[in-house]
Residue, then its C-alpha position, 0 to 999 in steps of 0.5 A: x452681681x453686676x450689668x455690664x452694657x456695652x452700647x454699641x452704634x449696631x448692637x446692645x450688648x447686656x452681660x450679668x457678672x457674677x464675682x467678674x464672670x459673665x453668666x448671663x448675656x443678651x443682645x439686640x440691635x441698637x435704637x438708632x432710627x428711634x425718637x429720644x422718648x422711643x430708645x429709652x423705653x426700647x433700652x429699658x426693655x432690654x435691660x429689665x429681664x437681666x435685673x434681679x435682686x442680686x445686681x448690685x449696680x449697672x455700668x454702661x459704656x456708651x459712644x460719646x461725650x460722657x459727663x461721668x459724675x452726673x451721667x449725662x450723654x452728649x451727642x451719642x454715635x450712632x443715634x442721633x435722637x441722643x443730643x442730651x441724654x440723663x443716662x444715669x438719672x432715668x435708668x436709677x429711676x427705673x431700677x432702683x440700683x446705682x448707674x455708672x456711665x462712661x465713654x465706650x472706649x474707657x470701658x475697653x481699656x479698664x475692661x482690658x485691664x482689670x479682665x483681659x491682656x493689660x493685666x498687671x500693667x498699672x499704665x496702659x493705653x486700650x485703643x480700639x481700631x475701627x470705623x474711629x479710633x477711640x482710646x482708654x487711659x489708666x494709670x496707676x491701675x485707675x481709669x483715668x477720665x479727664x474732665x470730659x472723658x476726653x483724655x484718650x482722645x487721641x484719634x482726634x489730634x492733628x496729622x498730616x493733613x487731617x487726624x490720626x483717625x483719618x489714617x489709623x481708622x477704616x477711613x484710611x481704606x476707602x478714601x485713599x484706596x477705594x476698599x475697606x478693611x475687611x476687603x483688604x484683609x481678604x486679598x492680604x491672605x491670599x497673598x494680593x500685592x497691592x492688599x499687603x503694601x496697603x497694609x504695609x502703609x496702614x501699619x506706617x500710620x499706626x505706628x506714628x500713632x503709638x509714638x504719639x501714645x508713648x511721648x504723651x503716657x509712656x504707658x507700659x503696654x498698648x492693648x489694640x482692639x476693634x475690627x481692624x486688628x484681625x488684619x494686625x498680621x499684615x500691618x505689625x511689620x509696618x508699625x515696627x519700622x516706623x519706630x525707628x524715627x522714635x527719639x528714645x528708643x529704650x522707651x519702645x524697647x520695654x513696650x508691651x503691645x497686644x492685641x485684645x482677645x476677649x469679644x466681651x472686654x466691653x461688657x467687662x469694663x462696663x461692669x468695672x465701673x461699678x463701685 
């Protein structure tokens, strides 16, 4: 058996998995008002009823800066007490089990691809679309990490005048059209002009986002996830269109894209960094 923990900026998520099955599963919110030395009992206390003989091993993904070989934690969203964290040191000091730690969006594309829709795609992209952009790279069926965990940083390169994040995350809503997704989202169902055309431009952005991931990776499919693609309706369309200033367009023709469909992809992933 295997921990699979997805620690989120609102929530803990832990799931227990049994030959890639979760059987076990337990929530609580996340430290983020706490001091260093208060979170990390708090975060132990939330892991320790899920530990048993049986678990082999914990991964945990985490939303940050990730040094993966040593464990370390950098300037983790959310909660602020954690500038520098030795995630993997002090939780194999008090389970006695190896730890394995990685950026959260890592955790989704691998979980993506080893559980849910990028299966049998050996180079895909996971992409999560929600308060940021975050994104995951495998090749060859590995999880592909960079030195930094960095590689799919793709959320934090320039665009127009700003980052794709600026315009493919929730930031786009309230700063250029003074809502916010789930708003806009409400008003496109029921069929708001202005909702759907706000849709329509955000899928514009998007797409000039998966032109970029194709021209870097030329992956076999993209798997979206995160708050945003409940709305992937309205702004498909606008996505689509904008691939017509694609430079080689055989290269679209054969790309898969899907929208994620398990809500716990994450603990999956987490679980898959377990060796």
């Amino acid at each position: 058996m295997k921990l699979g923990i997805d620690l989120g900026g609102t929530n803990i998520r832990v799931g227990k998995l049994d030959k890639g099955k979760i059987i076990q599963k337990v929530s609580a919110p996340s430290p983020s008002k706490m001091d260093l030395d208060e979170s990390i009992t708090y975060l132990k206390s939330v892991i320790a009823p899920m530990v048993s003989s049986e678990v082999v091993g914990i991964g945990i993904g985490v939303p940050s800066v990730v040094d993966v070989k040593e464990g370390i934690v950098y300037h983790v969203t959310n909660i602020p007490s954690w500038e520098e964290v030795h995630l993997k040191r002090i939780l194999e000091e008090a389970f006695r089990i190896p730890v394995y730690v990685n950026n959260d969006a890592n955790c989704f594309a691998i979980g993506e691809n080893r559980y849910g829709e990028g299966r049998g795609f050996p180079n895909m992209i996971g992409v999560t679309l929600g308060t940021g952009v975050g994104a995951g790279v495998v090749l060859d069926g590995q999880l592909y990490n960079g030195s930094n965990t960095g590689a799919g940083e793709i959320g934090s390169m320039r665009y127009l005048d700003h980052v794709y994040e600026h315009y493919c995350g929730s930031e786009f809503f309230t700063t250029y059209h003074h809502t916010t997704g789930k708003d806009a989202a409400e008003r496109a169902r029921n069929n708001d002009p202005e909702a759907l055309n706000i849709w329509e431009e955000y899928g514009n952005h998007l797409g000039e986002l998966v032109q970029l991931i194709v021209y870097a990776y030329d992956p076999g499919a993209i798997v979206f996830g995160g708050g945003l693609t409940n709305a992937y309706p309205f702004f498909e369309r606008g996505m689509r269109e904008s691939f017509k200033t694609f430079f080689f367009p055989k290269s679209l023709e054969t790309l898969t894209i899907k929208i994620s469909s398990n809500p716990d992809i994450a603990i999956l992933g987490a679980a898959a960094l377990v060796q």
